[in-house]
C-alpha positions in Angstrom: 0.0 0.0 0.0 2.6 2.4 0.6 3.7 2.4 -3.1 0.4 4.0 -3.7 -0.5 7.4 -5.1 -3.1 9.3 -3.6 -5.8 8.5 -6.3 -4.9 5.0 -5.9 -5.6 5.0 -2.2 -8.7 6.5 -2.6 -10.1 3.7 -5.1 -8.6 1.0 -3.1 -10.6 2.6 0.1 -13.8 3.0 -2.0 -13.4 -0.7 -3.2 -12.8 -1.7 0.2 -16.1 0.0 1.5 -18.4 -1.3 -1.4 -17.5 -4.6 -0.2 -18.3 -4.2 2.9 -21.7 -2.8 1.9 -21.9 -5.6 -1.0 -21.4 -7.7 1.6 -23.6 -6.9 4.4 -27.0 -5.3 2.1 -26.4 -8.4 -0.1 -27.6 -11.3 2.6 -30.9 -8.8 3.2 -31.5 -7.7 0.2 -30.9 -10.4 -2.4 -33.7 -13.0 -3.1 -31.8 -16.1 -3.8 -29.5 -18.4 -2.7 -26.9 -18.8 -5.4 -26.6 -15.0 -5.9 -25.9 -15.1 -1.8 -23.5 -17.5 -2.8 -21.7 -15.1 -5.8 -21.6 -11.9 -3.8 -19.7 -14.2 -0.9 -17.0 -14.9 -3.1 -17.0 -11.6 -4.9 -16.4 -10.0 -1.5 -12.9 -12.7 -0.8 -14.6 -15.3 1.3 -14.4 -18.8 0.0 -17.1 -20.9 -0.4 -17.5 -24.3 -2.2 -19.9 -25.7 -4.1 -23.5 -26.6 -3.6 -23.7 -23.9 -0.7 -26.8 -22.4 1.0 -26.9 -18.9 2.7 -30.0 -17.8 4.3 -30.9 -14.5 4.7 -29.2 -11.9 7.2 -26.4 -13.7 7.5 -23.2 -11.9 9.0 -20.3 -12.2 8.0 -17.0 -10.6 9.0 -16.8 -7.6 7.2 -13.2 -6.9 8.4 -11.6 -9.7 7.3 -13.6 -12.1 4.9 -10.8 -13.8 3.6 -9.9 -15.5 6.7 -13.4 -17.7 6.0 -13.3 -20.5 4.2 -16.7 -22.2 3.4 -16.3 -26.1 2.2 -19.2 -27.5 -0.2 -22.1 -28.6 0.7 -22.2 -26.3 3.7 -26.3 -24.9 4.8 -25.6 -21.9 6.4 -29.4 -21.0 7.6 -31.1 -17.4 8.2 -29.5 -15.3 10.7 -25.9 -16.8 11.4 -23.1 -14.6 12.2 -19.5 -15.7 11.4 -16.4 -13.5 12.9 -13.0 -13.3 12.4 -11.7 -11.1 14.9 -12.0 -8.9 18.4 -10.4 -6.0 16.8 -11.8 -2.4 17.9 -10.7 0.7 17.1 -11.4 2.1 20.2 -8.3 3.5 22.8 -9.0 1.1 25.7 -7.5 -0.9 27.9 -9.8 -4.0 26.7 -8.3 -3.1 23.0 -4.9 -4.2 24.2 -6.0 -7.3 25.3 -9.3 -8.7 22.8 -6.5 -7.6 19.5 -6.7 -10.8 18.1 -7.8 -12.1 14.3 -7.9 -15.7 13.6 -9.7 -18.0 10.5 -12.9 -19.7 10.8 -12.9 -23.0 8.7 -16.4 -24.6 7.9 -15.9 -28.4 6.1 -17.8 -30.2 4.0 -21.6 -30.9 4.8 -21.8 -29.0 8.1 -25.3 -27.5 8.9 -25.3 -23.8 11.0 -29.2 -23.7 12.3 -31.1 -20.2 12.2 -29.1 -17.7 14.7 -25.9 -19.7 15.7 -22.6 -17.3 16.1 -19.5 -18.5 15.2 -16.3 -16.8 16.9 -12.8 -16.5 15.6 -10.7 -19.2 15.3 -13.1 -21.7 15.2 -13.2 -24.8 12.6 -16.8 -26.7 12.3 -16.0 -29.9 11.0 -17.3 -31.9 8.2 -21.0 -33.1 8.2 -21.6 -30.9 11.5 -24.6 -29.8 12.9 -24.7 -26.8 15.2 -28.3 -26.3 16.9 -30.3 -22.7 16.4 -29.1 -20.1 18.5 -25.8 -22.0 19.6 -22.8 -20.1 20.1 -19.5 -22.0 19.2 -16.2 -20.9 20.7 -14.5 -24.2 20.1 -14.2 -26.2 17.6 -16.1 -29.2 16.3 -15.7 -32.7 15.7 -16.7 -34.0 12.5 -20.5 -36.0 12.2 -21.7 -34.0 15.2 -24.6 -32.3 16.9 -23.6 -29.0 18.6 -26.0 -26.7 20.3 -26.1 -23.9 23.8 -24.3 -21.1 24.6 -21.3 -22.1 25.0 -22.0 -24.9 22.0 -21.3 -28.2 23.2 -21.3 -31.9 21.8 -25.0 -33.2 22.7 -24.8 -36.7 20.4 -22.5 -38.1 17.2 -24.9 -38.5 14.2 -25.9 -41.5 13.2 -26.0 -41.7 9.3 -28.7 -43.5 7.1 -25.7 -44.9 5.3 -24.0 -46.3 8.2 -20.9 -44.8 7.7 -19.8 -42.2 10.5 
């Protein structure tokens, strides 16, 4: 950034802000799924294939590239993912919450309606976290989650058998 001009700075700032804005209108305002799905990944975060996002979801507008979305993934209405405790406040709690940290979501897993997910946290594959839950740990894979603090209430059993 600092071999920037001026002009450039100021479009790198406005593109910076329309994502943001992409991002967080985008999950309110647009009607379906798969275009949910396109503005994700137009605003850095990856997501896989096969992906659902629900409406008014939240996602880390700060640092979207540090979430990685595998296929498959449901992500239902009203989730909010984070990637950091960053504030630009002068405080004393600044110098201690200063952290940024990925969120991984594998293959299959299920977020219900209003379930947070905090930095650092990986859900693993074929996971289910339970509506309103609140995960600040992360998962094993082929599991039911739910509370506040999330915690393991069963391993799924599979039609198929397989864990």
């Amino acid at each position: 950034m600092n071999n920037l001009n001026f002009a450039q700075r100021i479009r790198l700032l406005a593109l910076l802000m329309m994502r943001r804005y992409l991002l967080m209108a985008g999950m309110s305002l647009i009607p379906f799924s798969f275009i949910r799905v396109l503005v994700i990944r137009i605003c850095g975060i990856t997501i896989g294939k096969g992906c659902y996002v629900g409406f008014h979801v939240a996602f880390d507008t700060n640092f979207p590239e540090l979430i990685t979305i595998g296929d498959n993934v449901s992500i239902s209405h009203n989730v909010a993912i984070y990637t950091h405790t960053i504030t630009p406040v002068k405080s004393r709690l600044a110098t201690v919450y200063d952290s940024k940290a990925a969120v991984i979501i594998h293959d299959g897993a299920w977020l219900s309606a209003g379930s947070m997910i905090v930095p650092g946290v990986e859900i693993g594959a074929d996971c289910m976290i339970g509506a309103g839950s609140v995960v600040t740990r992360s998962t094993e894979p082929g599991s039911l989650y739910a509370g506040n603090p999330a915690r393991l209430i069963k391993r799924i059993v599979f039609k198929d058998g397989l864990p």
